[in-house]
N, C-alpha and C positions, 0 to 999 in steps of 0.2 A: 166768521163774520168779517167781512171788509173795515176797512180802518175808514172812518169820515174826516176829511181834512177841511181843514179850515184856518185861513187868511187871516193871520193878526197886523195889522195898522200899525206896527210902532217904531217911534223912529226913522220912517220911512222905510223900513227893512219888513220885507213880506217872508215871514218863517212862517211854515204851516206848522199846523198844531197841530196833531193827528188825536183821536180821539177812540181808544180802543180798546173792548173789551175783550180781557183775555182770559179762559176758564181754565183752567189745569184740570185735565182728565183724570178722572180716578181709576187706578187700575187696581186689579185684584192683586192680592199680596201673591209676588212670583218667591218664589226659592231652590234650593239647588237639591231639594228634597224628593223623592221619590216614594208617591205613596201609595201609587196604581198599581198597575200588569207593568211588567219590567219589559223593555222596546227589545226588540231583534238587536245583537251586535253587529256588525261590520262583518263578520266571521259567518254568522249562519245567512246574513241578506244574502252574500257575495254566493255563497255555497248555492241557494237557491236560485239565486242567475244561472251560473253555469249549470244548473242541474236539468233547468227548465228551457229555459230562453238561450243559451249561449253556444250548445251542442251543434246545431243544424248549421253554424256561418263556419265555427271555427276552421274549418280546414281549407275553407276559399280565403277566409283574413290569413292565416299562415301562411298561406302559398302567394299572398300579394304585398303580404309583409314581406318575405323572404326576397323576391322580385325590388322591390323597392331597396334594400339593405344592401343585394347585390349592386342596383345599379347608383350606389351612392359611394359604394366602396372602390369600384374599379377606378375611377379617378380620381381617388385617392392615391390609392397605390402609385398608381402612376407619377403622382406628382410627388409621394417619396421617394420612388427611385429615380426623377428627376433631381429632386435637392440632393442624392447622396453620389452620384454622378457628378456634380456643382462642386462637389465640397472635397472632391478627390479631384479633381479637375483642378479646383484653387491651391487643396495641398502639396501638387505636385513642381508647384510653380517655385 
């Protein structure tokens, strides 16, 4: 429900008044109890992705993962063996 406000005159000071009714929801008692059918773990969901759904991409994702890992590594490298080139360079001095 919207709040109605309303103009008090006092003092020359215009404070609204707001006028609100607020319910508090009742909700069902929650607890940390389990008294149904027991939920899939983590362990069997996971199992049945890969068993179902994960088979048919994986070996295009590994081969664009692998591609990707490659081309983040090589200039890395490169710029270690640039600092350790630097650092023999500096010690020699």
């Amino acid at each position: 429900m919207k709040p109605t406000i309303q103009l008090n005159q006092r003092n020359r000071q215009r404070l609204p008044k707001i006028d609100q009714n607020f319910q508090a929801a009742s909700m069902p008692s929650r607890g940390g109890h389990s008294y149904g059918s027991r939920h899939a773990s983590i362990r069997a969901i996971s199992h049945e992705y890969f068993k179902n759904e994960a088979r048919s991409m994986f070996a295009t994702e590994a081969a664009f993962f692998s591609v990707i890992v490659i081309t983040a590594a090589v200039p890395l490298i490169s710029a270690a063996m640039a600092v350790v080139n630097l650092v023999r360079s500096v010690a020699a001095l």
